[in-house]
N, CA, C and O of each residue as an XYZ file, in Angstrom:
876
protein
N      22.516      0.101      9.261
C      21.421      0.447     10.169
C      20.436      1.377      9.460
O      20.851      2.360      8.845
N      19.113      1.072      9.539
C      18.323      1.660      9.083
C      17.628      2.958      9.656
O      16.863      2.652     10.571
N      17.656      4.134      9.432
C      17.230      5.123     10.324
C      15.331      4.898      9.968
O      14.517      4.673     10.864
N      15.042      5.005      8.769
C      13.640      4.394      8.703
C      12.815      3.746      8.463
O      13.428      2.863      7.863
N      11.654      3.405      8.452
C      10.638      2.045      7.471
C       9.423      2.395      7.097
O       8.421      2.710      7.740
N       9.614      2.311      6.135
C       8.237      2.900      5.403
C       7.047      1.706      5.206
O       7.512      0.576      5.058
N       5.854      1.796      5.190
C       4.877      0.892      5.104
C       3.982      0.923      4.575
O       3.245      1.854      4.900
N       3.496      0.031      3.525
C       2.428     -0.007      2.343
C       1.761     -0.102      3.265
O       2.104     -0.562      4.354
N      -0.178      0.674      2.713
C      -0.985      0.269      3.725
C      -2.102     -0.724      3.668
O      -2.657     -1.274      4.620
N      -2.393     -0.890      2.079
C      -3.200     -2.286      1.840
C      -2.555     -3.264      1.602
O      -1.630     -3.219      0.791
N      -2.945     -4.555      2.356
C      -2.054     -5.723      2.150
C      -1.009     -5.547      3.078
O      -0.389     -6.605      3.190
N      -0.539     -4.616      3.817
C       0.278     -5.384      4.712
C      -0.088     -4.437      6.260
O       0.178     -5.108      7.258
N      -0.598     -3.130      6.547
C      -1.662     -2.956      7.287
C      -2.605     -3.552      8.039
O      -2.813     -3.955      9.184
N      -3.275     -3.426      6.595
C      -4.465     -4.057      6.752
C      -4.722     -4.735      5.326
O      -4.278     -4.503      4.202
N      -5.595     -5.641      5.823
C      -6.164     -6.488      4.828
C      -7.334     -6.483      4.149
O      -8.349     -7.177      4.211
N      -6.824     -5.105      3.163
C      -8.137     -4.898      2.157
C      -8.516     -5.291      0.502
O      -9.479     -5.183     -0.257
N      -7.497     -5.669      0.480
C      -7.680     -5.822     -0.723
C      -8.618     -6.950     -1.016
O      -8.951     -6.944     -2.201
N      -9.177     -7.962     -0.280
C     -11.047     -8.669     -0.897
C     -11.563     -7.380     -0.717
O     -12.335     -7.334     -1.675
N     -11.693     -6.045     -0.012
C     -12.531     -5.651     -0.244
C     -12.699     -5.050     -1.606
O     -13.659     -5.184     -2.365
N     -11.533     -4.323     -1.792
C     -11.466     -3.294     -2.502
C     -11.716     -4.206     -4.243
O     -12.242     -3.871     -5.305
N     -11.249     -5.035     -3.912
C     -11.689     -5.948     -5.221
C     -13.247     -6.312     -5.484
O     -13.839     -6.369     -6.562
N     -13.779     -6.565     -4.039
C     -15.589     -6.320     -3.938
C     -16.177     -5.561     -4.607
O     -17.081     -5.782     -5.412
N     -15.771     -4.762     -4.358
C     -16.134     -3.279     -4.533
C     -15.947     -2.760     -5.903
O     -16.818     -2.067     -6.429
N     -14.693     -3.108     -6.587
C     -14.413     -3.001     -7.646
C     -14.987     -3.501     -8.983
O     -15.206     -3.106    -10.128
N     -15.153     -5.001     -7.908
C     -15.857     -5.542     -9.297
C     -17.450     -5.074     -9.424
O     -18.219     -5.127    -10.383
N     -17.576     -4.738     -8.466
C     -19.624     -3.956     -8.192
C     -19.235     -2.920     -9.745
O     -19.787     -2.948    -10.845
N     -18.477     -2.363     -9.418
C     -18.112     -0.855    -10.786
C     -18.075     -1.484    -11.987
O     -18.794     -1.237    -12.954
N     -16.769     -2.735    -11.862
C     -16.789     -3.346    -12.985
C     -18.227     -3.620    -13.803
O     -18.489     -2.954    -14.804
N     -19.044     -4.545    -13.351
C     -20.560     -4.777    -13.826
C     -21.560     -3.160    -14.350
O     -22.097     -2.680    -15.348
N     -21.443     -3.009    -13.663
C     -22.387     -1.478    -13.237
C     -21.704     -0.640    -14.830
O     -22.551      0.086    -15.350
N     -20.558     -0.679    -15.458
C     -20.008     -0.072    -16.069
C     -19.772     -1.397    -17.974
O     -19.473     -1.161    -19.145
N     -20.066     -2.409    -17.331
C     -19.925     -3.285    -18.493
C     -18.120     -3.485    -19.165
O     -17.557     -3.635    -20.249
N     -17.843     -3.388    -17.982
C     -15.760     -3.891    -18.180
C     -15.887     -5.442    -17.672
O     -16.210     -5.425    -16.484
N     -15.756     -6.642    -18.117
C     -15.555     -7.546    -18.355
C     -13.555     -8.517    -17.953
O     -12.818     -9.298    -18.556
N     -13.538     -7.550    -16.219
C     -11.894     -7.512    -16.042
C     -11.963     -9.139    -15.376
O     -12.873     -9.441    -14.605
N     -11.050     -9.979    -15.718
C     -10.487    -11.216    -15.237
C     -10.328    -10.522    -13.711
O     -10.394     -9.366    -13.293
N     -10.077    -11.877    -13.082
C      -9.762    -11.455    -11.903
C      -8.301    -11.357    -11.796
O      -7.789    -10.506    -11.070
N      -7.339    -12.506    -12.748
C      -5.928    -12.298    -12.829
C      -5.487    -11.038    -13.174
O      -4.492    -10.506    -12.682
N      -6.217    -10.540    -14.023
C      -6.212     -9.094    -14.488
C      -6.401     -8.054    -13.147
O      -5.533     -7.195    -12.996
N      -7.285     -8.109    -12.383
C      -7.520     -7.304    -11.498
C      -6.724     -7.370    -10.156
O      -6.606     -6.458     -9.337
N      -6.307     -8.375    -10.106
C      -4.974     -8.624     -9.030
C      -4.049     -7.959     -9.457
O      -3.211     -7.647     -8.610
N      -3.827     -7.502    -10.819
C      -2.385     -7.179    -11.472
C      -2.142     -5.703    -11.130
O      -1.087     -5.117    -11.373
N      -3.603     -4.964    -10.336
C      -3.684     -3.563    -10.264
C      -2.940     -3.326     -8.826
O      -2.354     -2.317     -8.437
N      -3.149     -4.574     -8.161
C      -2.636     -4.404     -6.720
C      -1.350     -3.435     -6.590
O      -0.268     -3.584     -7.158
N      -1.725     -2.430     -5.725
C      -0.429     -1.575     -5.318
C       0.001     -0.114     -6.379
O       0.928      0.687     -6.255
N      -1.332     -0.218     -7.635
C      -0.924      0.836     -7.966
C      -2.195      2.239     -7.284
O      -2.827      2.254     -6.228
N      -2.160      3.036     -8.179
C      -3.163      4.162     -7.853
C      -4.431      3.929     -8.604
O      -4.245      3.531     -9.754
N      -5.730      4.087     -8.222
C      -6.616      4.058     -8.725
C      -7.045      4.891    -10.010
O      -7.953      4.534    -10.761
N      -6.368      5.919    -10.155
C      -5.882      6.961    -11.684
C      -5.484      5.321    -12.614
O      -6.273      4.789    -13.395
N      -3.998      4.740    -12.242
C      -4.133      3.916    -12.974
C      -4.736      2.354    -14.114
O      -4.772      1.806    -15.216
N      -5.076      2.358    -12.751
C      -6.108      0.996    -12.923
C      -7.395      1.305    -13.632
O      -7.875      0.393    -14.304
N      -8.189      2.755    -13.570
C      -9.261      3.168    -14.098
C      -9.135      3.287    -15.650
O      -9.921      2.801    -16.463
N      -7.797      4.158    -15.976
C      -7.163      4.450    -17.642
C      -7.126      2.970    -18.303
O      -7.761      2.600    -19.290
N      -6.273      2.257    -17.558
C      -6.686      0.671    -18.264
C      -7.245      0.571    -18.664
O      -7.314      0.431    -19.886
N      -8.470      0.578    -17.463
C     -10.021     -0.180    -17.517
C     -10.501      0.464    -19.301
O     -10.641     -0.150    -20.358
N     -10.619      1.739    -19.003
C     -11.082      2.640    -19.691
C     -10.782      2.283    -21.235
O     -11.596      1.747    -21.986
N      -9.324      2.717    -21.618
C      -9.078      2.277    -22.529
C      -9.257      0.875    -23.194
O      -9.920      0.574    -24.187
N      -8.682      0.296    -22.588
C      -8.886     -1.640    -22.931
C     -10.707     -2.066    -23.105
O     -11.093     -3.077    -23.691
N     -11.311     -1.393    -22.677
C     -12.874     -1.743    -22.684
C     -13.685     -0.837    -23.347
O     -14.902     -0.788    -23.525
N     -12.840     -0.191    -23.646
C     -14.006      1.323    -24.144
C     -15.174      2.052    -23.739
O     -16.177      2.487    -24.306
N     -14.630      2.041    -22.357
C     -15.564      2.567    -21.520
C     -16.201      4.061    -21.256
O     -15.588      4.772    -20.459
N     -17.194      4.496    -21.771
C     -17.050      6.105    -21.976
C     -17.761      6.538    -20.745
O     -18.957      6.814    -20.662
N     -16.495      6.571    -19.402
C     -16.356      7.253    -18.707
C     -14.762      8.085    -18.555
O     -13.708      7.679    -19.044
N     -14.921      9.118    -17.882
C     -13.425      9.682    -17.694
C     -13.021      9.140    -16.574
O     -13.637      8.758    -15.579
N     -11.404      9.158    -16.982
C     -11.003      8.438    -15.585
C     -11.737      9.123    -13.967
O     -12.190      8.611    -12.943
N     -11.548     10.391    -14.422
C     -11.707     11.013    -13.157
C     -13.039     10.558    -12.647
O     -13.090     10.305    -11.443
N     -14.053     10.422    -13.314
C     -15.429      9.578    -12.655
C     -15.203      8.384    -11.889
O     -15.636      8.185    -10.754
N     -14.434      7.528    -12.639
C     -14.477      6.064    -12.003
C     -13.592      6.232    -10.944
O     -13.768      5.439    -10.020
N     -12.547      7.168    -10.792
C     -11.417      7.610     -9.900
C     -12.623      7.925     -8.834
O     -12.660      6.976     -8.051
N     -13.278      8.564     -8.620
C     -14.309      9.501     -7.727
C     -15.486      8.674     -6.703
O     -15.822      8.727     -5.520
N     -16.082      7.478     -8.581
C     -17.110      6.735     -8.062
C     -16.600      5.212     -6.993
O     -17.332      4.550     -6.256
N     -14.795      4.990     -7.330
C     -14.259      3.993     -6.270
C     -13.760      4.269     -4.960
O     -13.578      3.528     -3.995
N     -13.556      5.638     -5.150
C     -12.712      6.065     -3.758
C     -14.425      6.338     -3.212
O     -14.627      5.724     -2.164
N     -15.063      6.743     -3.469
C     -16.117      7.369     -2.294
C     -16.725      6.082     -1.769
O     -17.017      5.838     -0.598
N     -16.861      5.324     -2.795
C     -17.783      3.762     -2.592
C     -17.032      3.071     -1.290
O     -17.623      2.464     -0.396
N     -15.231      3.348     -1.393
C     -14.544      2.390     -0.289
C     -14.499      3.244      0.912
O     -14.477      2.863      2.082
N     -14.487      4.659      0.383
C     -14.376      5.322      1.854
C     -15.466      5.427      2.475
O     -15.242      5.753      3.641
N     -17.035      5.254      2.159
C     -17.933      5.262      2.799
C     -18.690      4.116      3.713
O     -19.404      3.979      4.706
N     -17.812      3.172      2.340
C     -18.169      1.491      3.233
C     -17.227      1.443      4.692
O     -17.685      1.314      5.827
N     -16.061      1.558      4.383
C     -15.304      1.658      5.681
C     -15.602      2.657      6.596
O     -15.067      2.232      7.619
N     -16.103      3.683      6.861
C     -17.159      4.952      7.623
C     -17.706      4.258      8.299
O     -17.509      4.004      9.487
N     -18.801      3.707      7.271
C     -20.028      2.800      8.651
C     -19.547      1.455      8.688
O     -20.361      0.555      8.893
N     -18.542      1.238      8.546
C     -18.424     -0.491      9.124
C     -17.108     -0.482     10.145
O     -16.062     -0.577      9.503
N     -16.946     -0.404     11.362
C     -15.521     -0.513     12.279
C     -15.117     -1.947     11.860
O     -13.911     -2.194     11.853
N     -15.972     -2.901     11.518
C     -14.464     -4.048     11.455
C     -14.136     -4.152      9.811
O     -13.873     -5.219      9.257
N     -14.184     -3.167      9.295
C     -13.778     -3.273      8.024
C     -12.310     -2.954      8.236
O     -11.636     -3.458      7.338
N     -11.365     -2.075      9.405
C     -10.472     -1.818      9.065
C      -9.971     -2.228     10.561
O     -10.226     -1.697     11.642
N      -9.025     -3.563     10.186
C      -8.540     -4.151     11.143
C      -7.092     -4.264     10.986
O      -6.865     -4.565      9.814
N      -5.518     -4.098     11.977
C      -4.476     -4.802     11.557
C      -4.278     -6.290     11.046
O      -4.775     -7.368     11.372
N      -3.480     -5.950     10.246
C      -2.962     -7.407     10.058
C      -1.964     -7.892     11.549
O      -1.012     -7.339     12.101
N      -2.724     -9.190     11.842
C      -1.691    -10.121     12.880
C      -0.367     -9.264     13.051
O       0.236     -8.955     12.024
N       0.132     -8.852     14.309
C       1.327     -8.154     14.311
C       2.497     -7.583     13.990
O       3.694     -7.789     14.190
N       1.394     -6.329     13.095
C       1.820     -5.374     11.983
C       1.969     -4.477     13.523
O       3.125     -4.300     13.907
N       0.739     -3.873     14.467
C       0.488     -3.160     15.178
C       2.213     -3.493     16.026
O       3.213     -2.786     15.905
N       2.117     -4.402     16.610
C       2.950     -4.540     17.379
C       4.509     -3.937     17.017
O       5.132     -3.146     17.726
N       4.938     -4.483     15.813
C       6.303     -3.908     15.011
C       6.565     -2.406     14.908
O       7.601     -1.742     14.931
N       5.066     -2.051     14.767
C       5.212     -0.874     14.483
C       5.391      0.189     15.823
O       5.801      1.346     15.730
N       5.034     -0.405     16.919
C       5.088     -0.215     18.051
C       6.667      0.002     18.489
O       7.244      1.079     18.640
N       7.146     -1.197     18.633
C       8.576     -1.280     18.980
C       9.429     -0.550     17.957
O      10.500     -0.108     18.372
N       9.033     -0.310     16.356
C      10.205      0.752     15.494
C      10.163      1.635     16.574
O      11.095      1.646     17.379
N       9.042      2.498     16.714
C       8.670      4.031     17.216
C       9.208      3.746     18.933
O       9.258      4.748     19.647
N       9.575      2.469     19.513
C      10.433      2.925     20.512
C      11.217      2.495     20.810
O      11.560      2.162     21.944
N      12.042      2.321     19.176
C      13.390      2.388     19.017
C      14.048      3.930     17.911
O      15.035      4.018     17.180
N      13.020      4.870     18.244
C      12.903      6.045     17.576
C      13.346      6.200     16.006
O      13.857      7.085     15.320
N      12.775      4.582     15.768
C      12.748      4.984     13.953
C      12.210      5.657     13.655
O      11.458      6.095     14.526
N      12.091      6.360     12.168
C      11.409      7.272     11.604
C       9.907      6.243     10.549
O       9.763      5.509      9.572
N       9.564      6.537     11.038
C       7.950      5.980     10.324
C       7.432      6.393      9.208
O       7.286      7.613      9.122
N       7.028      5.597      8.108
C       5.736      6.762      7.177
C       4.904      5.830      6.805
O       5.330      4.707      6.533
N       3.663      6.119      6.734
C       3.162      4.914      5.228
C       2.931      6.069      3.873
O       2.664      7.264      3.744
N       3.125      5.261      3.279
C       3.443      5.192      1.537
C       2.055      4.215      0.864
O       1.904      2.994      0.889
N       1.382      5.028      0.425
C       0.099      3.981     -0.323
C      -0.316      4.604     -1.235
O      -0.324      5.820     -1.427
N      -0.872      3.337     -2.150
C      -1.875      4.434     -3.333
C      -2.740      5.026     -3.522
O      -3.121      5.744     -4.447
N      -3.381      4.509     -1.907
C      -4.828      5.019     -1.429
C      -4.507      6.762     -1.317
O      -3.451      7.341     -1.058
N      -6.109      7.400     -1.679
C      -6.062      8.193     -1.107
C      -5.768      8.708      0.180
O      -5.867      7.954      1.148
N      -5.274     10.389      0.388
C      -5.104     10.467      2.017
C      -6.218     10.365      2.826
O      -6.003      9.959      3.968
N      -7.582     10.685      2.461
C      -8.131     10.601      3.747
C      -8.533      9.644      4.117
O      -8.816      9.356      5.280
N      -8.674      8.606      2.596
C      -8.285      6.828      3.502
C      -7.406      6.446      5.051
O      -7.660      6.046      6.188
N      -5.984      6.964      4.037
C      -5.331      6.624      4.958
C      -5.599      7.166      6.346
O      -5.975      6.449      7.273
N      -5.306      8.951      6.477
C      -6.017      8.980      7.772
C      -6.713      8.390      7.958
O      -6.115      7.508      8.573
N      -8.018      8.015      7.901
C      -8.729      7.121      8.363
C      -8.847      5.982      9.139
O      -9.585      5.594     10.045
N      -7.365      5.326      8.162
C      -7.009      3.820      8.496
C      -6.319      3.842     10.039
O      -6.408      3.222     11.098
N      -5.636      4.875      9.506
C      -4.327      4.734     10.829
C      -4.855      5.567     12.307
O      -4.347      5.582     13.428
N      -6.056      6.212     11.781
C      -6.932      6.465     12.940
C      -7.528      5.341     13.689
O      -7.253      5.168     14.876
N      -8.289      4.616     13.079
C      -8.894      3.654     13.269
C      -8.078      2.372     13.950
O      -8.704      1.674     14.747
N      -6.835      2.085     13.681
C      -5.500      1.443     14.023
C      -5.506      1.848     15.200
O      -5.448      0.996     16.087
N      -5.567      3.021     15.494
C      -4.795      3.309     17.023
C      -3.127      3.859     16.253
O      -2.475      4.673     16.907
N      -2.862      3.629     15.625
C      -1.497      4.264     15.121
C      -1.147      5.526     14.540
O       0.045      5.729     14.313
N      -1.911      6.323     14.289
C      -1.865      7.611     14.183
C      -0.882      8.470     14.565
O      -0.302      9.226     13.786
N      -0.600      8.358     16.125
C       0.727      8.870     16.744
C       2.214      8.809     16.346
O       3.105      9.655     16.428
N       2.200      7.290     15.799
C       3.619      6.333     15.438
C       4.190      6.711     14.391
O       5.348      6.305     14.290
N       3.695      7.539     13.306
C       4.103      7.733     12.122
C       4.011      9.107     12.022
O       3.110      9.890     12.321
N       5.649      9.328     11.315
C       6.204     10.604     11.182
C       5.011     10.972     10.241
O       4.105     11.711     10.625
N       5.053     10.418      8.982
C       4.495     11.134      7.943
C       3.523      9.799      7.046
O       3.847      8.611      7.054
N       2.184     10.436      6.252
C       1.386      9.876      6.079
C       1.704     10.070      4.592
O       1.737     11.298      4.519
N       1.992      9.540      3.195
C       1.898      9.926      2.225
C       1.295      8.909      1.248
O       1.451      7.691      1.335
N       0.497      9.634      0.186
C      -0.562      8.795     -0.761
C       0.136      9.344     -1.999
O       0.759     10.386     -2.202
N      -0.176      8.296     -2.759
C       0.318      8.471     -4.293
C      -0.271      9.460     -5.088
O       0.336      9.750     -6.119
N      -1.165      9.957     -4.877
C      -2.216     11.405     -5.192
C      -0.897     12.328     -5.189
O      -0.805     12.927     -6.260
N       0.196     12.630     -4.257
C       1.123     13.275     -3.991
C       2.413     13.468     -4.741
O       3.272     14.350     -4.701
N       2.228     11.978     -5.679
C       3.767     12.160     -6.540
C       2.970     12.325     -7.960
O       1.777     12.629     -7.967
N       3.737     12.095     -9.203
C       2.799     11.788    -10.901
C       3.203     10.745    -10.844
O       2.089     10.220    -10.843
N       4.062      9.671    -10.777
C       3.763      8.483    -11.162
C       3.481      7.467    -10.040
O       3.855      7.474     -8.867
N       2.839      6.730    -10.613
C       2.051      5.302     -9.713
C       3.477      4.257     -9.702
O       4.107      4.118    -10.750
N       3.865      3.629     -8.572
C       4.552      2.292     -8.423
C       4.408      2.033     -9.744
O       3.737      2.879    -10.334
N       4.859      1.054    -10.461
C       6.954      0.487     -9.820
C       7.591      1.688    -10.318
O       8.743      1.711    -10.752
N       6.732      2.796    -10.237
C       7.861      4.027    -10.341
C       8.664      4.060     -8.796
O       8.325      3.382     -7.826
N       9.420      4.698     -8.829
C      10.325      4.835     -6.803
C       9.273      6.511     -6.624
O      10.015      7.465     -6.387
N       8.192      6.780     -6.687
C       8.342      8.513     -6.824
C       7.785      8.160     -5.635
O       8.445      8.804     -4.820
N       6.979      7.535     -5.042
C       5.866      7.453     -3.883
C       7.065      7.290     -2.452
O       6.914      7.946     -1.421
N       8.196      6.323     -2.654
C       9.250      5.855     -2.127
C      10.083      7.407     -1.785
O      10.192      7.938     -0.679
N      10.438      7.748     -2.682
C      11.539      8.496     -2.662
C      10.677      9.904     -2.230
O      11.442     10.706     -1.695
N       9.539     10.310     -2.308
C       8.866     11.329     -1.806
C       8.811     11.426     -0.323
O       8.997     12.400      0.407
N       8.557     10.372     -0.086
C       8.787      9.587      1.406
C       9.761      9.893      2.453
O       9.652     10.357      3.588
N      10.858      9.451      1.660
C      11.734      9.483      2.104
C      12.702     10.942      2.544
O      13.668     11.074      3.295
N      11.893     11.966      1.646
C      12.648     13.693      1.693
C      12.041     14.009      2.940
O      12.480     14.451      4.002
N      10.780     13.626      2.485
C       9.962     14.175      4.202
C      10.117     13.487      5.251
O       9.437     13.766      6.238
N      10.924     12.566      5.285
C      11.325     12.177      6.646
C      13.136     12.553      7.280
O      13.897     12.203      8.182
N      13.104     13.258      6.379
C      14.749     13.720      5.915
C      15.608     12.230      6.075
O      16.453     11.985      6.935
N      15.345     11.729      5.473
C      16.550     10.493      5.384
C      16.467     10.179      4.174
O      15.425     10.089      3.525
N      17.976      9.924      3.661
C      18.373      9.570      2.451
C      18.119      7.793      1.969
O      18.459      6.774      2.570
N      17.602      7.913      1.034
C      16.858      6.554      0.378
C      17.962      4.914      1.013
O      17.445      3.816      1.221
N      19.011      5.126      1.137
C      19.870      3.864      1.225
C      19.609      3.607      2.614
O      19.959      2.513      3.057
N      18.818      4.786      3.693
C      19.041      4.242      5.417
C      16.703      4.267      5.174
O      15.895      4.627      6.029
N      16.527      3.960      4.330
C      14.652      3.635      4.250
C      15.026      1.931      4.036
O      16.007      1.365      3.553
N      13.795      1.447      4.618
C      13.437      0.060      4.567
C      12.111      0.497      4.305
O      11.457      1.406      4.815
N      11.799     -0.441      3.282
C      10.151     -0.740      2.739
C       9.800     -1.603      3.379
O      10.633     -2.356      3.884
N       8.328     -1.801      3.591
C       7.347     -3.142      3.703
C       6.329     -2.880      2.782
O       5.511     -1.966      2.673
N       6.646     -4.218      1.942
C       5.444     -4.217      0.739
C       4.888     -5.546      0.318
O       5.712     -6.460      0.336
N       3.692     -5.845     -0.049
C       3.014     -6.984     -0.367
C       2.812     -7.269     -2.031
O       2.069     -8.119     -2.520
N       3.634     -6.374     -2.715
C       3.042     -5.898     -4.498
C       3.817     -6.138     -4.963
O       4.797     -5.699     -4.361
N       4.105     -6.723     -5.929
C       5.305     -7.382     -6.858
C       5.046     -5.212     -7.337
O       5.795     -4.565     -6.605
N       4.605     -4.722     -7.849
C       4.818     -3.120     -8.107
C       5.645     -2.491     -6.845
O       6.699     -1.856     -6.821
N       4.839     -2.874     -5.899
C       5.599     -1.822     -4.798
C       6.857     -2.392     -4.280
O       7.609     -1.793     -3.511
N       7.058     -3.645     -4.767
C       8.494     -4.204     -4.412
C       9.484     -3.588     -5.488
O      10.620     -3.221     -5.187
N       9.071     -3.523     -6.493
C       9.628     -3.181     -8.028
C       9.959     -1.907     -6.949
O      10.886     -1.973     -6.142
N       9.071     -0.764     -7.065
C       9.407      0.449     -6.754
C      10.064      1.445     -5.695
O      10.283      2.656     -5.663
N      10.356     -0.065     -4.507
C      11.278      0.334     -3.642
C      12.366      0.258     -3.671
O      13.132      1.027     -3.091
N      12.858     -1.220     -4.735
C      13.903     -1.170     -4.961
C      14.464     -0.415     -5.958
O      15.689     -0.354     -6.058
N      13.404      0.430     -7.048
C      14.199      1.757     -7.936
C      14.708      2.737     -6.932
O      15.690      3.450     -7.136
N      13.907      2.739     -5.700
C      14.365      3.919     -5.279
C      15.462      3.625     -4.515
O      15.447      4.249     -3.454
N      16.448      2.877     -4.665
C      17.271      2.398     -3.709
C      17.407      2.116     -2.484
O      18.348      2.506     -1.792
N      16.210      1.208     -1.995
C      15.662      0.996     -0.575
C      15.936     -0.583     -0.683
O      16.273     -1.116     -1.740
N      15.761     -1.253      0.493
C      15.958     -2.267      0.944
C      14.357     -2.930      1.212
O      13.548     -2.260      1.854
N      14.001     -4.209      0.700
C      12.183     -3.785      0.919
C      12.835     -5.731      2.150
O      13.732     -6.522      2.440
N      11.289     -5.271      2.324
C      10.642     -6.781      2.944
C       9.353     -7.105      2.356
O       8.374     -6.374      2.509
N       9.330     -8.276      1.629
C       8.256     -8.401      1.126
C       7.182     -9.157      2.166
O       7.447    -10.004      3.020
N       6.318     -8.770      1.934
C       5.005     -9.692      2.967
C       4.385    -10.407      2.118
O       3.894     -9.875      1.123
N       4.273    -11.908      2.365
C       3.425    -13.044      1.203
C       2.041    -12.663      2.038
O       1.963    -13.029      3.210
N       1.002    -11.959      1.457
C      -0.304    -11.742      2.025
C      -1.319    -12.839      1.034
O      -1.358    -12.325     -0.085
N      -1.911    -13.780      1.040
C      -2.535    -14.602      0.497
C      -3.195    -13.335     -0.587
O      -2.983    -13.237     -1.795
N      -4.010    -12.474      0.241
C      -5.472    -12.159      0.173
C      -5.426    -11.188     -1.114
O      -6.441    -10.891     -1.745
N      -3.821    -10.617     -1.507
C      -3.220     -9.575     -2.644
C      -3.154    -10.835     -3.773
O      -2.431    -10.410     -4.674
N      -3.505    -11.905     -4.034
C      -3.542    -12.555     -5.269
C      -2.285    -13.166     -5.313
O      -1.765    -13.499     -4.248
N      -1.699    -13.371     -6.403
C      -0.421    -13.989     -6.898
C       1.048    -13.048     -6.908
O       1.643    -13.047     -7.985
N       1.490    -12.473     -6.089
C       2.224    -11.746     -6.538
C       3.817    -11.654     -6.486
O       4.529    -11.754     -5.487
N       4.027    -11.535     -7.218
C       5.704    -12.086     -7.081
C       6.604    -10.782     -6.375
O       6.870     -9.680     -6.854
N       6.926    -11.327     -5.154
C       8.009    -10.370     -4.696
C       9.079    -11.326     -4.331
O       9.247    -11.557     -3.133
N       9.792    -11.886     -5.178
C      11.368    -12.637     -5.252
C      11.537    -11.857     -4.661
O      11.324    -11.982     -3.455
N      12.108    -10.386     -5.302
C      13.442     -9.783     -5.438
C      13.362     -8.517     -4.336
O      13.828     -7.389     -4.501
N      12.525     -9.107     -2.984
C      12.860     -8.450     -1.901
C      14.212     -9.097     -1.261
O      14.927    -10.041     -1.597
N      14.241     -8.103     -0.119
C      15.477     -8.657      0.667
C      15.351     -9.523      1.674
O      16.194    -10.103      2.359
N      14.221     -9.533      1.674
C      13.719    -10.508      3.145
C      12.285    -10.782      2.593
O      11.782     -9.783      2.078
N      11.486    -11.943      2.582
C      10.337    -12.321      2.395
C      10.082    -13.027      3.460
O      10.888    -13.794      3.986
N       8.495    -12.723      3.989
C       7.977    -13.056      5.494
C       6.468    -13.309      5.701
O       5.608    -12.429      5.734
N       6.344    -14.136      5.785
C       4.535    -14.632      5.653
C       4.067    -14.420      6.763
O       2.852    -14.611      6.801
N       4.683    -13.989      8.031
C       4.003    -13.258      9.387
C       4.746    -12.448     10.113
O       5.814    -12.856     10.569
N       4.213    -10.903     10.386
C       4.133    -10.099     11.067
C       5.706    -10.774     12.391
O       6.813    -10.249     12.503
N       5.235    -11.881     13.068
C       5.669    -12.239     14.352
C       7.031    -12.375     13.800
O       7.907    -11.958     14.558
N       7.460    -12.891     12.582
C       8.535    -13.119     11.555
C       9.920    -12.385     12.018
O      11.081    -12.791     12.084
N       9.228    -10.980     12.347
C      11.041    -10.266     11.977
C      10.623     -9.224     13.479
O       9.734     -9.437     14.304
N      11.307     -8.443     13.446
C      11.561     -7.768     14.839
C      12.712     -6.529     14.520
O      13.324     -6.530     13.453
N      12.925     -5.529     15.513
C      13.516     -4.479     15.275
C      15.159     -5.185     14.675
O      15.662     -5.020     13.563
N      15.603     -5.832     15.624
C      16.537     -6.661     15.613
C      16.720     -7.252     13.996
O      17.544     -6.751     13.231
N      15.922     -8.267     13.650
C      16.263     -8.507     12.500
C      16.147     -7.760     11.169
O      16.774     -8.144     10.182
N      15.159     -6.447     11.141
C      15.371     -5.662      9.955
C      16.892     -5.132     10.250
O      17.722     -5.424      9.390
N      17.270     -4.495     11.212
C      18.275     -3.951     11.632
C      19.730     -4.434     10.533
O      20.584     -3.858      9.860
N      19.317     -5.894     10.897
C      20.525     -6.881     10.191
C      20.696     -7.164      8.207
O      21.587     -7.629      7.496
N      19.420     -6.631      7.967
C      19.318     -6.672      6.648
C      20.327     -6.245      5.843
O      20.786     -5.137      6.122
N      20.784     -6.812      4.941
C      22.022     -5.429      4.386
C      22.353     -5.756      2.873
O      23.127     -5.037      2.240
């Protein structure tokens, strides 16, 4: 039995990642990085620190990370500001998350986004209330498929890593739930690119899919 479930918030939330790839590639041009798009799917699920050092290095881009870190987060957090249907649930994510919290699981999301994204997001959700704890990868040093984002998670909700269940859409964030000795569910989200999450414990292409009941049974 699982006392909690933790939840990635792009890609299985909500469905941002066309944007954030929009958006990305606007920088890409603007900056003269020349990233594949297979390439740029491959960033899915880590921290934007990481994906920028890439960029950086591999292209020789003479900016510091911390610029391009600065010039992507403000670009996505401002587009989502003035646009309300930029940040919508995914098909009955809302609902699941509903019934954990009144079956008094313990809640968090876990993302690479910055926090005041996330606030943002889960404001905007209506879910704000439902979740114990809000944590962004800004918070640990390493980015997925490290477990640090996982296992950070998991102290602040005081439960020990073997009673956490993940939900993740990232062949990284699947990697990194299972370092941390968690049990994941992978979500096939079209819109996150190609990404291989075999080696979840449960793989589920809709929300309506699973229920308190059947994570329960996972083992």
């Amino acid at each position: 039995m699982f006392e909690a479930v933790i939840f990635d918030m792009d890609g299985v939330l909500i469905d941002s990642e066309p944007l954030h790839i929009e958006l990305e590639e606007e920088i890409f041009k603007e900056i003269g990085a020349n990233v594949s798009l297979e390439e740029h799917n491959s960033f899915v699920g880590t921290t934007s620190h990481y994906m920028w050092e890439y960029v950086i290095n591999k292209y020789n881009i003479p900016h510091t990370v911390d610029e391009l870190v600065e010039m992507d987060r403000k670009r996505y957090f401002d587009y989502i500001l003035k646009h309300d249907d930029a940040v919508k649930p995914i098909e009955g994510v809302d609902d699941l998350v509903k019934e954990l919290y009144s079956k008094k699981v313990k809640l968090a999301v876990a993302s690479s986004s910055p926090i005041d994204v996330i606030e943002l997001v889960v404001k905007r959700l209506k879910l704000k209330d439902y979740f114990n704890e809000l944590v962004s990868g800004d918070f640990v040093k390493r980015s997925k498929p490290y477990p640090d984002i996982f296992l950070y998670a998991a102290e602040k909700l005081n439960v020990v890593p073997e009673k956490c269940l993940v939900v993740e859409d990232s062949n990284k964030g699947v990697l990194a739930a299972k370092s941390a000795g968690m049990k994941v569910v992978g979500f096939i989200n079209p819109n996150s690119g190609n990404q291989d999450i075999k080696m979840a414990d449960m793989i589920i292409q809709s929300f309506y899919d699973i229920n308190y009941e059947k994570l329960m049974m996972i083992s």
